[in-house]
C-alpha positions in Angstrom: 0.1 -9.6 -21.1 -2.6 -7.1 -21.4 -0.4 -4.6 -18.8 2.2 -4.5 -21.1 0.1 -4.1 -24.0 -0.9 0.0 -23.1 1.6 0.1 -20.0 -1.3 -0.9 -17.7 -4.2 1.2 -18.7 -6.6 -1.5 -19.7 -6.0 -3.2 -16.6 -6.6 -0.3 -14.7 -9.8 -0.1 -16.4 -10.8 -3.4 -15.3 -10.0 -2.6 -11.2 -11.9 0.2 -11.6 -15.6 -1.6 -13.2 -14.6 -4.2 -10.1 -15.7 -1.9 -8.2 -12.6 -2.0 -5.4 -13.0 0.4 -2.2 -9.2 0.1 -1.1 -6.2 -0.5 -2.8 -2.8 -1.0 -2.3 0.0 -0.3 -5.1 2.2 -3.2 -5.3 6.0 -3.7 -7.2 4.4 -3.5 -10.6 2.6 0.1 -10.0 5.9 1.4 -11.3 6.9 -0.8 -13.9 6.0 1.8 -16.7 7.5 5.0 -15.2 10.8 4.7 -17.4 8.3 3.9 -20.7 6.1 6.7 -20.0 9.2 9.4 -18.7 6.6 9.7 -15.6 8.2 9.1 -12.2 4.4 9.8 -10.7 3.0 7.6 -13.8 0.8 5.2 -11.3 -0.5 8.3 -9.6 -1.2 10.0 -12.9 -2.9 8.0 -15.0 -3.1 4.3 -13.9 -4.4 5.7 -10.5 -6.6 8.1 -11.9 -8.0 5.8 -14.4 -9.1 3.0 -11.3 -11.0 5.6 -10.1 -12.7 7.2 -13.5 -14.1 3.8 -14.0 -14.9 2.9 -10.5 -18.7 2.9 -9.5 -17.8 4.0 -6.1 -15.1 6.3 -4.3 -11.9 4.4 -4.5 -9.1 4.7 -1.7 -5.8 3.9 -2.5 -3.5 3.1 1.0 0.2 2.7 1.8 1.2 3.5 5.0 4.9 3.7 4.0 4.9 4.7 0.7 6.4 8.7 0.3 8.3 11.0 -2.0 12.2 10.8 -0.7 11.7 14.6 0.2 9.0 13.9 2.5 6.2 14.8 0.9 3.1 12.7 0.6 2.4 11.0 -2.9 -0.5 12.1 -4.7 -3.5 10.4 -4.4 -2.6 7.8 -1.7 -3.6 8.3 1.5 -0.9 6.8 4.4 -3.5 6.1 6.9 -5.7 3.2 7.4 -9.7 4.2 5.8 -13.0 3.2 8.1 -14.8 1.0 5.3 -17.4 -0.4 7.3 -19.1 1.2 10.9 -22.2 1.5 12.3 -20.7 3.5 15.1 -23.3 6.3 14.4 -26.4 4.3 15.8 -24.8 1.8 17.7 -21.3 3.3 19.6 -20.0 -0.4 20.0 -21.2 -1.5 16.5 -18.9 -3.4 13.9 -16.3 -1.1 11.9 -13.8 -2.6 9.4 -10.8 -0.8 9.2 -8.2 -1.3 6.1 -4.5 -0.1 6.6 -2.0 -1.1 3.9 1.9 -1.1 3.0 3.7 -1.6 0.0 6.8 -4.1 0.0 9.4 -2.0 1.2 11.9 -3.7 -1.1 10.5 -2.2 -4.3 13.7 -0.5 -4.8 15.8 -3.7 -4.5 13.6 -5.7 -6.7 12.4 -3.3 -9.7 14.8 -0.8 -11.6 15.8 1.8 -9.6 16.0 4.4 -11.4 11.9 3.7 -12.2 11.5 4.5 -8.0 14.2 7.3 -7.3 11.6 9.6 -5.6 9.8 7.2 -3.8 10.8 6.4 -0.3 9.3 2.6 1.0 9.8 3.2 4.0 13.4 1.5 3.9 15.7 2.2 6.6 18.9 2.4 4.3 21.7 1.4 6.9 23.6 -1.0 5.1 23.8 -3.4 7.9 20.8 -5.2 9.5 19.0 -3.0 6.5 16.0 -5.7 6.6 15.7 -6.2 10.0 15.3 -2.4 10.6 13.0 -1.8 7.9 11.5 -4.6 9.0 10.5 -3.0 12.6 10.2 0.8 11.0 7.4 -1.2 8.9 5.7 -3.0 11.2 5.8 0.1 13.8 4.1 2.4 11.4 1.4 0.1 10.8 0.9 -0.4 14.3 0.4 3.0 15.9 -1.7 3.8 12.8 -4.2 0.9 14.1 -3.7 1.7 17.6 -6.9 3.5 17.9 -9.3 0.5 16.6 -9.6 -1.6 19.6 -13.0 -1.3 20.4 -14.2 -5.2 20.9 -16.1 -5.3 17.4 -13.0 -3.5 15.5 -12.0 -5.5 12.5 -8.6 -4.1 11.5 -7.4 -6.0 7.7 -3.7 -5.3 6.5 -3.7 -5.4 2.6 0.0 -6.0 2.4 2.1 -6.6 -0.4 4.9 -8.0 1.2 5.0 -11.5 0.1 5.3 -14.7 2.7 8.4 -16.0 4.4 9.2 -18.4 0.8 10.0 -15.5 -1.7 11.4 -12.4 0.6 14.8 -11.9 2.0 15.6 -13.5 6.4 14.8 -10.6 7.5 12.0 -9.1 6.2 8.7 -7.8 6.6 6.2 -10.3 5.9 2.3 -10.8 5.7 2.7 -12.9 8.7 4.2 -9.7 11.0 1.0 -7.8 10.6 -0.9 -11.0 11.9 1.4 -10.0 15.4 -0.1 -6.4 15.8 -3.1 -6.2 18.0 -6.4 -6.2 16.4 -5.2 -7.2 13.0 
């Protein structure tokens, strides 16, 4: 209710006084771009404002979340953020490591002319589409996490992806992340 109030600013406001250190857009990032006649609204202002009322630095992560020219969307980062490590006085010592993914199916699911110059990282084959998104997905995240195996490596996936009830036989899921090694 209170997102569609002011388009999601207020909410915005409130992820930022929580304090967050990583974040991951989801489906509903995008839901004002029409409104606002900003294709780069979340990054403009509902990012922007997470961090202006953050206490701390705040890191917002999709690994397969892109401009459809290639280019990297402002103010997310693609690769996975060291949150926790005490690799500087102990070499072996704990690090938590945080990669994240969007739901590839963004486009599918929200209007899609509110996503036209974002790219999901969808392979957009027409057949088997979900089962080779599905592995172009799961792939990225895995060779961005292939460098945390030390033994006390903690490597989280925030993924919004859904579970195997509410996304289409073939698609990526919270569970597939699970499967990569270290996560």
């Amino acid at each position: 209710m209170y997102a569609q109030f002011d388009h999601g600013r207020f909410v915005a406001q409130l992820v930022g006084m929580m304090g967050y250190t990583v974040l991951v857009p989801g489906n509903h990032a995008f839901d004002y771009n029409l409104d606002e006649k900003d294709p780069f609204y979340y990054s403009n202002t509902l990012l922007k404002t997470v961090r202006a009322y953050s206490p701390i630095s705040v890191h917002a992560i999709a690994a397969n979340l892109q401009l459809r020219t290639g280019e990297s969307v402002s103010g997310i980062e693609k690769g996975p953020v060291v949150i926790y490590g005490d690799s500087d006085t102990h070499p072996d010592g704990l690090r938590i490591i945080v990669a994240g993914v969007i739901t590839p199916y963004v486009k599918k699911n929200t209007i899609p002319e509110a996503v036209a110059v974002y790219d999901f990282g969808r392979i957009e084959t027409g057949e088997n589409e979900e089962a080779h998104t599905r592995k172009h997905v799961i792939d990225m995240v895995t060779q961005q996490v292939a460098p945390y195996t030390r033994p006390n490596d903690v490597v989280i996936v925030l993924a919004h992806v859904g579970d195997v009830s509410d996304v289409p036989k073939g698609s990526v899921t919270g569970r597939d992340f699970a499967t990569i090694p270290n996560v």
